[in-house]
PDB file of N, CA, C and O in Angstrom:
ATOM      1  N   UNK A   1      77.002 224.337 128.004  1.00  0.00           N
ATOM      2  CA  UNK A   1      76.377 223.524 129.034  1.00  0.00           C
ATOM      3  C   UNK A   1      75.348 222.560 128.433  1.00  0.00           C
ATOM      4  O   UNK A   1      75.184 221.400 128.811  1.00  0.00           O
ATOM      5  N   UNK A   2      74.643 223.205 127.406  1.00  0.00           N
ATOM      6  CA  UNK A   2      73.797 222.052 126.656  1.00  0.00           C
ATOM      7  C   UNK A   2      74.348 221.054 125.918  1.00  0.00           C
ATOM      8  O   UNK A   2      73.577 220.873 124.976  1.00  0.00           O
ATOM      9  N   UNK A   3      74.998 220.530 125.864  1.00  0.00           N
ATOM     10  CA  UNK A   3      76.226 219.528 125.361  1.00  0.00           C
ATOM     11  C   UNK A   3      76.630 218.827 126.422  1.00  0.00           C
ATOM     12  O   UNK A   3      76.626 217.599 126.342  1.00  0.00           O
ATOM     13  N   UNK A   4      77.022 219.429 127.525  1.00  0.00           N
ATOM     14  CA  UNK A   4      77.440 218.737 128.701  1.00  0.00           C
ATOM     15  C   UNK A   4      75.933 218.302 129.377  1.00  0.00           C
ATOM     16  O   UNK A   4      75.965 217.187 129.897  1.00  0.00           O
ATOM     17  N   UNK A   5      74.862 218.875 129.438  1.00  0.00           N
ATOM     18  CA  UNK A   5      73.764 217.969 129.510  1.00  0.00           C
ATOM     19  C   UNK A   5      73.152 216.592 129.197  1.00  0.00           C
ATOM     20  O   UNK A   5      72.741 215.582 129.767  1.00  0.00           O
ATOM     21  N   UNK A   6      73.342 217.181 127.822  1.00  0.00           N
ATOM     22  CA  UNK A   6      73.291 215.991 126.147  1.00  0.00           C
ATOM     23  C   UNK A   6      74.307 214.898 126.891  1.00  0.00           C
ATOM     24  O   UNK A   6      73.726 213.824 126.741  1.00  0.00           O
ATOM     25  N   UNK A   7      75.199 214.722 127.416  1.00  0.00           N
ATOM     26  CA  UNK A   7      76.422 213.822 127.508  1.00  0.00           C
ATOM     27  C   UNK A   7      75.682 213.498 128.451  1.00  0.00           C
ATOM     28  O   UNK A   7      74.739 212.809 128.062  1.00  0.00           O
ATOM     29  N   UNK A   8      75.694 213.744 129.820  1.00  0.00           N
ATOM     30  CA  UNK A   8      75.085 213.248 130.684  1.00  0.00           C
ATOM     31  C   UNK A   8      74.087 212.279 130.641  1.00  0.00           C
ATOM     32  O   UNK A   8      74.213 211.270 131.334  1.00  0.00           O
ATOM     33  N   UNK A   9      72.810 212.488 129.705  1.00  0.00           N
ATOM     34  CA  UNK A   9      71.809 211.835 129.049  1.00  0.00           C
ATOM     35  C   UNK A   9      72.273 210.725 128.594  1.00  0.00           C
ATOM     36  O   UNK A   9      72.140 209.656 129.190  1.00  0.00           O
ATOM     37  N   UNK A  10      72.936 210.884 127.357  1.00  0.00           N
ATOM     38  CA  UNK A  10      73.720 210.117 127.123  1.00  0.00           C
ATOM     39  C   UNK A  10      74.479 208.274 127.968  1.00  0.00           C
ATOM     40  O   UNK A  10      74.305 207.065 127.821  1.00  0.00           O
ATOM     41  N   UNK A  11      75.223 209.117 128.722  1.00  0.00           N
ATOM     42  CA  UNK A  11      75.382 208.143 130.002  1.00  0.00           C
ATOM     43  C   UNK A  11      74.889 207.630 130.426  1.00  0.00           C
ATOM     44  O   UNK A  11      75.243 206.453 130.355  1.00  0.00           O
ATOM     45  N   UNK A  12      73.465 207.951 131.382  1.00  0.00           N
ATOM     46  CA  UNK A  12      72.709 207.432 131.996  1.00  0.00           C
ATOM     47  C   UNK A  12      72.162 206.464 130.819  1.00  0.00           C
ATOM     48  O   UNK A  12      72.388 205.272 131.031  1.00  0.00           O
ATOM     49  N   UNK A  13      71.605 206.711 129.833  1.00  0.00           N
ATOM     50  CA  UNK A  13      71.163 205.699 128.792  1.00  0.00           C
ATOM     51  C   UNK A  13      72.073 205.006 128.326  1.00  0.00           C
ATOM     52  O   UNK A  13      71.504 204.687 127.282  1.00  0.00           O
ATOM     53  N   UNK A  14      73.318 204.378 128.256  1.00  0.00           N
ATOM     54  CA  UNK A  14      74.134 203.780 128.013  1.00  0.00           C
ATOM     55  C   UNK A  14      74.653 202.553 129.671  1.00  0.00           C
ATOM     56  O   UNK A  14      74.856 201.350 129.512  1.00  0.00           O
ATOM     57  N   UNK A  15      74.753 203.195 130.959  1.00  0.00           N
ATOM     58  CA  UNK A  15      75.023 202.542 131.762  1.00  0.00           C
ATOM     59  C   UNK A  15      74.070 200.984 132.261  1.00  0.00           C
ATOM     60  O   UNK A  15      74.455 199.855 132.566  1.00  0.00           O
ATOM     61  N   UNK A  16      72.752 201.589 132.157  1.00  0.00           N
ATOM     62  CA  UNK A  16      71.831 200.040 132.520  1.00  0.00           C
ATOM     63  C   UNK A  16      71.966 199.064 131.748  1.00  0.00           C
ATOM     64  O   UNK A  16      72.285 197.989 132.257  1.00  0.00           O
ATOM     65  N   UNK A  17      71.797 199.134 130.545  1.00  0.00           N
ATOM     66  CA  UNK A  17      72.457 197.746 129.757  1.00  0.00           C
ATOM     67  C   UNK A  17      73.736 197.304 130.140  1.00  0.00           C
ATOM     68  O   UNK A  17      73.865 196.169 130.598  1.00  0.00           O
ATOM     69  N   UNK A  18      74.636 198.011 130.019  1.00  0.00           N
ATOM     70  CA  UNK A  18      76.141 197.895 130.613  1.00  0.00           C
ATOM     71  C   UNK A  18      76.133 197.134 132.312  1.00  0.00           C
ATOM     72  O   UNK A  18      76.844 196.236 132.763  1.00  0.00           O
ATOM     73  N   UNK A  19      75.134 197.846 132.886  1.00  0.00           N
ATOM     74  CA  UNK A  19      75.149 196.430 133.700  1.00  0.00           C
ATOM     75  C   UNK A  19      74.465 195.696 134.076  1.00  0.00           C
ATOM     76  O   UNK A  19      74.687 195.278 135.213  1.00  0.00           O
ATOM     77  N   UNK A  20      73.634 195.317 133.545  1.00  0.00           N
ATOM     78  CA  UNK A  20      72.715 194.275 133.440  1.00  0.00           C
ATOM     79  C   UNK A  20      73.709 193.024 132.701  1.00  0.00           C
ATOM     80  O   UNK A  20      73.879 191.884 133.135  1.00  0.00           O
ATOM     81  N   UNK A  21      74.355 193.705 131.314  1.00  0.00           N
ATOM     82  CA  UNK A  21      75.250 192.524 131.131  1.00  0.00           C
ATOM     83  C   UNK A  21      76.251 191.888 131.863  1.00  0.00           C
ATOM     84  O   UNK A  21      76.390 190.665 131.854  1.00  0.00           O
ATOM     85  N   UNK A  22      77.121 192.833 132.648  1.00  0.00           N
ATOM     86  CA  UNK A  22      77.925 192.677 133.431  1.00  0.00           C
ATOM     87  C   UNK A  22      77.361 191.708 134.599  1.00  0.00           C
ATOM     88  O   UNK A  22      77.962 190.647 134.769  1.00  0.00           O
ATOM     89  N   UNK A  23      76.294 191.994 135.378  1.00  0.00           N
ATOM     90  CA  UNK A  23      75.507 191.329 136.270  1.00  0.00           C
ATOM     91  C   UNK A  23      75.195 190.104 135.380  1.00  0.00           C
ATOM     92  O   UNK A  23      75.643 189.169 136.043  1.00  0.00           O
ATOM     93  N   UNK A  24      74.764 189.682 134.438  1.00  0.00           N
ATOM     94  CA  UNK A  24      74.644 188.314 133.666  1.00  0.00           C
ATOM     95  C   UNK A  24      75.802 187.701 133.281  1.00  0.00           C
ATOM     96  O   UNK A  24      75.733 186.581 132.776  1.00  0.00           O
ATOM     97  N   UNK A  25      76.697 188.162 133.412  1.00  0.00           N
ATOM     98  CA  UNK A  25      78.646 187.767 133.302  1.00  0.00           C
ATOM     99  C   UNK A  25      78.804 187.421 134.652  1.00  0.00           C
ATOM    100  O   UNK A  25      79.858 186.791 134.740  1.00  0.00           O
ATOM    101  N   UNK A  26      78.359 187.511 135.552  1.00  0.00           N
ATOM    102  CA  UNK A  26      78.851 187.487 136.894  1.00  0.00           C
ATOM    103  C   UNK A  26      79.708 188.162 137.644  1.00  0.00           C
ATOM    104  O   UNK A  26      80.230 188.009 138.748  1.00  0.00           O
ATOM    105  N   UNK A  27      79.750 189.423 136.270  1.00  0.00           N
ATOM    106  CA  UNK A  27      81.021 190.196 136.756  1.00  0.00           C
ATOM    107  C   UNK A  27      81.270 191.102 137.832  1.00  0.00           C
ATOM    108  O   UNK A  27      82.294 191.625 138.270  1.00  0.00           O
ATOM    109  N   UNK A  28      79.627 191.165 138.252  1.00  0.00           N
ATOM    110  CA  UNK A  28      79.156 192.398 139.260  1.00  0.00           C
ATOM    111  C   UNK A  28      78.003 191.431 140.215  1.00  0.00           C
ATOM    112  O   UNK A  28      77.447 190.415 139.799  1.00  0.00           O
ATOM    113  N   UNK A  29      77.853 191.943 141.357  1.00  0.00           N
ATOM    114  CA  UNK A  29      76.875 191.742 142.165  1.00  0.00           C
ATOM    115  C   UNK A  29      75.855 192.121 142.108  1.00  0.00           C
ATOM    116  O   UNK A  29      75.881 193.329 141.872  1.00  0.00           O
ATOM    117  N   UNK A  30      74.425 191.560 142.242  1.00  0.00           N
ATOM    118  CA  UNK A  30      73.285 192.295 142.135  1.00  0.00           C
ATOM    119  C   UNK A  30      72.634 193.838 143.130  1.00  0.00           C
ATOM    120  O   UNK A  30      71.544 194.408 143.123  1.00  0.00           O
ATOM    121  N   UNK A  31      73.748 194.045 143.792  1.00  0.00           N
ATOM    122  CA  UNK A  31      73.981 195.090 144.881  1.00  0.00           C
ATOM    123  C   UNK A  31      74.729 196.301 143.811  1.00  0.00           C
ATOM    124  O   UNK A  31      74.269 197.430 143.986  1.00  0.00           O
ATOM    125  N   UNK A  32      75.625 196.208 142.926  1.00  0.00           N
ATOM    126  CA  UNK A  32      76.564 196.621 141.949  1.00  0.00           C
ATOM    127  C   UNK A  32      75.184 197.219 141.331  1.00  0.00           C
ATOM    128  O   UNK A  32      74.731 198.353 141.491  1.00  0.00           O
ATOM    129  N   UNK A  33      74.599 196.059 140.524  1.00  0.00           N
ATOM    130  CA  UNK A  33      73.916 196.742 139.505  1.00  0.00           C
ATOM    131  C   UNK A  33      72.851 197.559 140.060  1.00  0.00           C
ATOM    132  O   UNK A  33      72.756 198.726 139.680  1.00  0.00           O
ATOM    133  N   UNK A  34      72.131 197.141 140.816  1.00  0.00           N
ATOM    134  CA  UNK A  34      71.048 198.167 141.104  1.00  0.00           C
ATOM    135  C   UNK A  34      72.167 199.960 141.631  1.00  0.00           C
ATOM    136  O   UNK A  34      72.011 201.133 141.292  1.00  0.00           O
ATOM    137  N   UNK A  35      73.068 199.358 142.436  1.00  0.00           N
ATOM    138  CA  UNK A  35      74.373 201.011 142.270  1.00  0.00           C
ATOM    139  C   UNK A  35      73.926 202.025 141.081  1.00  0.00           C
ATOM    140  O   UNK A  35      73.461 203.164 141.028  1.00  0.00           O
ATOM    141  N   UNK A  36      74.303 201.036 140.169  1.00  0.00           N
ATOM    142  CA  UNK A  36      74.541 201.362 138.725  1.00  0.00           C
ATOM    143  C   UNK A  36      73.102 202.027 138.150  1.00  0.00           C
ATOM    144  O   UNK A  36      73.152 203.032 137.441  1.00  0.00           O
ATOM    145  N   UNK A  37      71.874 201.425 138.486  1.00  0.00           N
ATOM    146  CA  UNK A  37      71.297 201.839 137.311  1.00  0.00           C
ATOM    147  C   UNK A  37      70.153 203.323 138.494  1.00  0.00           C
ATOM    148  O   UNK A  37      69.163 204.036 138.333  1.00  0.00           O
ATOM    149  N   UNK A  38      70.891 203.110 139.273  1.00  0.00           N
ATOM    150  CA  UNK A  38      70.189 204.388 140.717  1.00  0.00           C
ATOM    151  C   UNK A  38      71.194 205.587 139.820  1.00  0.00           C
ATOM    152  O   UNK A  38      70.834 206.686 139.398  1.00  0.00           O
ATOM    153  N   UNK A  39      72.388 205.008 139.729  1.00  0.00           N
ATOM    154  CA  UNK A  39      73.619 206.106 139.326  1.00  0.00           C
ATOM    155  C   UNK A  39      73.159 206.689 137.918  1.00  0.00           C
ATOM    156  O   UNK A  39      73.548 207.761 137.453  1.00  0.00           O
ATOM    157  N   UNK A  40      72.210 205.751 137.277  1.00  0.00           N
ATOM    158  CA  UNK A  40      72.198 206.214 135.599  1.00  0.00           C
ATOM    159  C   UNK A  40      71.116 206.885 135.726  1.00  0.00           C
ATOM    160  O   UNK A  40      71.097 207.934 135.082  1.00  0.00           O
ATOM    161  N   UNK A  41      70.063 206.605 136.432  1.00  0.00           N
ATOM    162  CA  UNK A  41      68.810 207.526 136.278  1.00  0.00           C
ATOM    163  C   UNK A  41      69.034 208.899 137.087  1.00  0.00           C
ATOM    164  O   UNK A  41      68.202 209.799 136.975  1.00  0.00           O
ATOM    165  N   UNK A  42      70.411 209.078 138.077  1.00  0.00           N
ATOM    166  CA  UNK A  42      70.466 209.908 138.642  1.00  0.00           C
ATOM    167  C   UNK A  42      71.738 210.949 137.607  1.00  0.00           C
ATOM    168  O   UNK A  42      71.926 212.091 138.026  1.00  0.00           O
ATOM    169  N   UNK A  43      72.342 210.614 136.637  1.00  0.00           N
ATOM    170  CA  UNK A  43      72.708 211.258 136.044  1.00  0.00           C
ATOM    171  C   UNK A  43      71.889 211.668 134.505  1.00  0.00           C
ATOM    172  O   UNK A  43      72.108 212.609 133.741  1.00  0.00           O
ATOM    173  N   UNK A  44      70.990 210.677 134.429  1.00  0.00           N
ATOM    174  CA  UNK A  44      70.415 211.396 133.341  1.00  0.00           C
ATOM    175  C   UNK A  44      68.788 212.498 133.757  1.00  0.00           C
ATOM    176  O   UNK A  44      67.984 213.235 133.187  1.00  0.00           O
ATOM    177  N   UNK A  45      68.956 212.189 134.506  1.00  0.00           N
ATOM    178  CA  UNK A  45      67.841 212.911 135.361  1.00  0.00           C
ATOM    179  C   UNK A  45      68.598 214.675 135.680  1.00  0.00           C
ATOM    180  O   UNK A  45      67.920 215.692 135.823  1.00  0.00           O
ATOM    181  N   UNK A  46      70.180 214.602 135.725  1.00  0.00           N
ATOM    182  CA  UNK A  46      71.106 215.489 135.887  1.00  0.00           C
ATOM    183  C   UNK A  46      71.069 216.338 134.589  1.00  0.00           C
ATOM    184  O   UNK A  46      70.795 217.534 134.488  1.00  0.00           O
ATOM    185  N   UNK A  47      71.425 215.402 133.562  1.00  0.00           N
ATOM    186  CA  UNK A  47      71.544 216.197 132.072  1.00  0.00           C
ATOM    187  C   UNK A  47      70.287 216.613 131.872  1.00  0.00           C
ATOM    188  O   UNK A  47      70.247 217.709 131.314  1.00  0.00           O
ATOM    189  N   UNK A  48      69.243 216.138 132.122  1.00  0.00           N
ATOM    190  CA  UNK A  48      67.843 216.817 131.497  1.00  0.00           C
ATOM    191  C   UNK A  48      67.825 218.131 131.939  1.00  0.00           C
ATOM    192  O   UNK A  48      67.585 219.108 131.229  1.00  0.00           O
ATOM    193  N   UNK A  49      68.239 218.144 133.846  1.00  0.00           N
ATOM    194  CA  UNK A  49      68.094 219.627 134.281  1.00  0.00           C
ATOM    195  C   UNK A  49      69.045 220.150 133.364  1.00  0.00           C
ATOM    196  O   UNK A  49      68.480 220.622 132.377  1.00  0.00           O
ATOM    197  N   UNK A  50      70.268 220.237 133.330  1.00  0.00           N
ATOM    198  CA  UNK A  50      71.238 221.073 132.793  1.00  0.00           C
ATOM    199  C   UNK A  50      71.071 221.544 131.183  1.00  0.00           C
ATOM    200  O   UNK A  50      71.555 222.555 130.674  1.00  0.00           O
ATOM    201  N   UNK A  51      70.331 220.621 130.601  1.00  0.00           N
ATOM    202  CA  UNK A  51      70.139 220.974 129.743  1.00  0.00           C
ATOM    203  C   UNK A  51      68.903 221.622 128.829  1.00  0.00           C
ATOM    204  O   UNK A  51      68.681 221.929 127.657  1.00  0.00           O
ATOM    205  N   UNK A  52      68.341 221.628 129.934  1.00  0.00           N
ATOM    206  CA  UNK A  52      66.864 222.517 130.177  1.00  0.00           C
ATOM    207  C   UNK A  52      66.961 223.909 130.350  1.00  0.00           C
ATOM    208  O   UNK A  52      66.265 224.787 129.839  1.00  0.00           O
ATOM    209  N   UNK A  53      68.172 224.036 131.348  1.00  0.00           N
ATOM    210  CA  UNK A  53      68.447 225.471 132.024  1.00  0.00           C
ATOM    211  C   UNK A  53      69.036 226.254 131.019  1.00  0.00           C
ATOM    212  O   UNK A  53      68.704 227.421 130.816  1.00  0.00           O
ATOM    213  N   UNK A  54      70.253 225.408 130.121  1.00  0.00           N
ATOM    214  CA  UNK A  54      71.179 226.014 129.026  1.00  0.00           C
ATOM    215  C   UNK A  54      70.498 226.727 128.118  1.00  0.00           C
ATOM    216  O   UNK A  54      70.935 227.793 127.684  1.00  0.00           O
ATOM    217  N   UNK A  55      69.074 226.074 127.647  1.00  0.00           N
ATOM    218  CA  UNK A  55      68.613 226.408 126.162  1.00  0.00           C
ATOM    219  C   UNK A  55      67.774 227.273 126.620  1.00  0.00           C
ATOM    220  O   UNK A  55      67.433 228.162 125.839  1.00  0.00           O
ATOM    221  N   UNK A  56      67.152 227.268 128.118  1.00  0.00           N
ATOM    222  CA  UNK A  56      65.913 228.270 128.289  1.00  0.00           C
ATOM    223  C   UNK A  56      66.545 229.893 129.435  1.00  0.00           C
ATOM    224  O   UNK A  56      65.760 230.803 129.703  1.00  0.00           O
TER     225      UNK A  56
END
């Protein structure tokens, strides 16, 4: 499970750049990105628990 935490983390720190660029491409709506970066802090906010719980 601490791995699958770690990943999670992971994600969330990888998605906001991802769309911020995308949103500067025009590729996404500014409705999209804020989606996106609610979705990244809400999954890395996910891995921290999970991976809090695993090791302790």
């Amino acid at each position: 499970m601490r791995v699958f935490g770690q990943l999670l983390q992971r994600v969330g720190l990888f998605i906001p750049p991802l769309a911020i660029v995308l949103q500067l491409l025009n590729a996404i709506s500014l409705r999209d990105m804020l989606v996106a970066l609610v979705a990244a802090v809400s999954a890395f906010w996910l891995g921290r628990l999970i991976e809090g719980y695993a090791t302790g």
